[in-house]
N, C-alpha and C positions, 0 to 999 in steps of 0.2 A: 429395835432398840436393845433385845437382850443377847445378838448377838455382838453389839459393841461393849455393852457393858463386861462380858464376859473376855473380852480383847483385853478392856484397857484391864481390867481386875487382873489377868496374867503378868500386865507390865506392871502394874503399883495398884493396889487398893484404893488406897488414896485418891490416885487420879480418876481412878471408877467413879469414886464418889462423888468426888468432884463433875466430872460430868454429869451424874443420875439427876445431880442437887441443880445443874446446871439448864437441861436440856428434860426434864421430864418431874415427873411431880409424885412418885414413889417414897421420898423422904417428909415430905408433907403431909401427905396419905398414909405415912406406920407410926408417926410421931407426931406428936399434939405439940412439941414446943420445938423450937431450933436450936434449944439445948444441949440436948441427949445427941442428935447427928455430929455436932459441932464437937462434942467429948468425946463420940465415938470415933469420929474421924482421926484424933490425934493416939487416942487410947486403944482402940478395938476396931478397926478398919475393916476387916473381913468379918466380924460380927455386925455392925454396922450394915454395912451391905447385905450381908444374906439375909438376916431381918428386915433390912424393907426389900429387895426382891422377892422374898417367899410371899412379905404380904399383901405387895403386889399384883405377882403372880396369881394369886391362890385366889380365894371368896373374904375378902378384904378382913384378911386374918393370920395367923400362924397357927397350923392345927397337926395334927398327928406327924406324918415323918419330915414335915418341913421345919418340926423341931431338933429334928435327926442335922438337918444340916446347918442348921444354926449354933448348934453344939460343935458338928464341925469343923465351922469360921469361927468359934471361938478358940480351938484347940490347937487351930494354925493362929489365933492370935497369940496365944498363954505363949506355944513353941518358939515364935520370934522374939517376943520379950526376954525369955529364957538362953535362949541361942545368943541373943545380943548380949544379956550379963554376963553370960560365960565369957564369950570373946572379950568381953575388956578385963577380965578377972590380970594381974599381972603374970608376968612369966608364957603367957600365950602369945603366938606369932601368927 
């Protein structure tokens, strides 16, 4: 499984998730409501994912350096949001 999730997560985040939420039950298991997935998915997609893969992964938690990489997927998410306003700023081609 985590060798697909890490496929689709290269083509779109998004679709990672969508599969994880789809075919495996790691988003159920980091998050109490289908809330927070459902906000992440549209807001924070690589934060999203690396948070329920670490907790996952790990002893059904997020603990020492797997906060390292949830910081991460947040830092590729900030950068995208960031990179997308610049590009529509005007005068940009």
């Amino acid at each position: 499984m985590g060798c697909f999730v890490v496929l689709f997560a290269l083509v779109s985040p998004r679709l990672a998730l969508f599969f994880v939420w789809l075919f495996s039950d790691w988003l159920s298991r980091a998050f109490d409501s289908w809330a927070v997935p459902l906000i992440g998915f549209f807001l924070l997609p690589w934060t999203t994912l690396a948070y329920a893969a670490m907790w996952a992964l790990g002893n059904d938690g997020v603990h020492g350096f797997e906060w390292f990489i949830v910081v991460l997927a947040f830092l590729a998410d900030l950068s995208s949001h960031f990179e997308g306003a610049r590009m529509r700023q005007p005068g940009r081609t």
